[in-house]
Each structure stands twice: as structure tokens, then as C-alpha cells.
N, C-alpha and C positions, 0 to 999 in steps of 0.2 A: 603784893608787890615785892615783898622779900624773896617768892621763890623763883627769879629770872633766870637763876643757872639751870637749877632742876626742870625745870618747862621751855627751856628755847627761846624766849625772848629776844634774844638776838638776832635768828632766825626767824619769828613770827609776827608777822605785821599785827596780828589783832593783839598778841599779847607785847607786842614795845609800843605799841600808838597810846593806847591807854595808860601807862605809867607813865609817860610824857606827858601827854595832858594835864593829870592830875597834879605833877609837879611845877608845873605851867598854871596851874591853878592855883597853887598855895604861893608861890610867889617868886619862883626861881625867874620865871618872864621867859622871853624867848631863846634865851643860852641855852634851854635843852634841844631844842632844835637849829642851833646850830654848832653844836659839839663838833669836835672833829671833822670838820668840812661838810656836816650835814651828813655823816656817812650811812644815817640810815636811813634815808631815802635812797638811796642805790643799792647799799650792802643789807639790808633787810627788807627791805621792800622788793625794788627793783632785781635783785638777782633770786631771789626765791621765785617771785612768780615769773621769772623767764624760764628758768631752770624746770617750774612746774607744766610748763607750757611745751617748752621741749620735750621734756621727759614722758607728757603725756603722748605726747605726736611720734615721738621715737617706739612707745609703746602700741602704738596703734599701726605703726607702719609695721613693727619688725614682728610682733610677738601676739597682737590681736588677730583673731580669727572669724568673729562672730560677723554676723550680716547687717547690724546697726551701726557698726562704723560709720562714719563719714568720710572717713581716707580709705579705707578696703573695699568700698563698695565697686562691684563691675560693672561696665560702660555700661552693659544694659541694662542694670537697674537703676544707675543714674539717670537715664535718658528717661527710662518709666516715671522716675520719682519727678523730675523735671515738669516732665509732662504733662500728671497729676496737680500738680501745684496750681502749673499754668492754667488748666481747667478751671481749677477752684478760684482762681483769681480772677477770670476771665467771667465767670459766674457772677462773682460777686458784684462786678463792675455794673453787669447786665440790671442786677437787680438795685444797685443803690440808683441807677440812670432809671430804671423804671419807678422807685418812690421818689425821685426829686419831680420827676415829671408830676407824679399823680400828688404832689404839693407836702407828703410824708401822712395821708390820712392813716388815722387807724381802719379797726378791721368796723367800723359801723359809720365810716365818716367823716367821723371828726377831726381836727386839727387834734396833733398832738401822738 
């Protein structure tokens, strides 16, 4: 708990959640969560992982190139990968309506 400069804790939700807690455990009560209007729910929480999310997408849009993207992908393999899905869903449907029918026997008959 003493090393929150050195490790970002201000910055990092897994490491400020926890030392709140624990202080919240020994007896401070809830004044550690609401210090300062609460600021670390928006200012360590709330803008890291917006910024993470951004930064991710910024990166995928401007600077990724590979083919497992989800943002770079081209129409046609969107339309494939759609398509595929749709199969596999479409399948599954077939066969969970075929063992509701057939009552869920196993493979000798039985219930179960």
C-alpha cells in the first residue's frame, strides 16, 4: 500500500480499488469513497478505461493491419464471417428443436 506513487495507483483501478477497501475495512467507513467528490470513479476509473478503449480503436483503425481485426476487416469477409455464424446458429437451433422433440434421450434411451 505504501507504493502508490511508484505503481500508478491513481491511474489504476485494480491497484486504487484495493487500498480503499482495506482502509474502508479498518475503519475509515465510507469517507474514502467519497474523497473529493468521489473523483475516483471518473478520474481513475472512468477515464482510463475510456481512453483504453479509444486508444485501442484508434489503434486498430489507423495503425493495425492484420486480418483479425474487427474494424479492418473487408466487406467480404464480413459478409463471409456473418454468414458462417449464421450457419452455425441456424444449426444449432435445428438440433436443440430436434432433442426437445425427441424428449433430450441419451444415446441408449434414456432420460437424461
Amino acid at each position: 500500500m505504501a507504493f502508490g506513487y511508484t505503481t500508478g495507483a491513481c491511474l489504476n483501478p485494480a491497484r486504487d480499488f484495493g487500498p480503499r477497501m482495506a482502509t474502508a475495512a479498518v475503519g475509515y467507513g465510507s469517507e474514502v469513497f467519497t474523497v473529493s467528490d468521489a473523483w475516483w470513479i471518473y478520474g481513475a476509473w472512468g477515464a482510463t478505461i475510456t481512453g483504453a478503449l479509444i486508444g485501442g480503436g484508434f489503434y486498430d483503425v489507423a495503425i493495425f493491419v492484420g486480418g483479425e481485426s474487427p474494424i479492418n476487416y473487408p466487406r467480404k469477409r464480413r459478409r463471409q464471417a456473418a454468414e458462417r455464424v449464421k450457419g452455425k446458429a441456424e444449426k444449432g437451433w435445428w438440433i436443440f428443436k430436434r432433442d426437445l422433440e425427441l424428449g433430450f434421450k441419451g444415446e441408449l434411451g434414456k432420460e437424461g
